[in-house]
C-alpha positions, 0 to 999 in steps of 0.5 A, spaced: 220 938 594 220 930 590 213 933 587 217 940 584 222 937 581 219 931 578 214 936 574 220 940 573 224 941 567 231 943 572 237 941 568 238 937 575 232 934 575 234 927 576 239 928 581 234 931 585 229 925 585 235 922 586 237 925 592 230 928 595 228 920 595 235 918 598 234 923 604 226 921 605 229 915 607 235 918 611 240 916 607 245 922 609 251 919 607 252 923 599 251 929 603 258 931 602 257 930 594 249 932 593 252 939 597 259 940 592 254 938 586 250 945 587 256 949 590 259 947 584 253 946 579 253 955 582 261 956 580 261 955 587 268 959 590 268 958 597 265 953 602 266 945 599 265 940 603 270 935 605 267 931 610 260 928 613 261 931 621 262 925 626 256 924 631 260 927 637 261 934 632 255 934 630 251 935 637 257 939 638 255 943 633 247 943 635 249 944 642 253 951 641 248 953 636 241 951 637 240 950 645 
């Protein structure tokens, strides 16, 4: 995906490089903010994130829906 924005010409472009490197580094923690950029990038209406899951949230959420 790093390859598709970088020989892109995306209005985003550099905030996709941007993003894409920090999370091949998982660096996850501007997921809230990458999200409500494209949600709002999308005259997004419904679905904003407020906040990153809690570790105990989050393999809630894994355990109730994937296993």
């Amino acid at each position: 995906m790093i390859d598709t924005a970088e020989e892109s010409s995306y209005e985003y472009r550099d905030f996709y490089i941007e993003t894409l490197e920090a999370w091949q580094d998982d660096h996850f923690d501007n997921a809230v903010e990458v999200h409500n950029t494209i949600w709002n990038a999308n005259n997004g209406t419904v679905g904003k994130a407020y906040g990153l899951m809690s570790e105990s949230e989050e393999s809630a959420y894994i355990e109730r829906h994937f296993e």
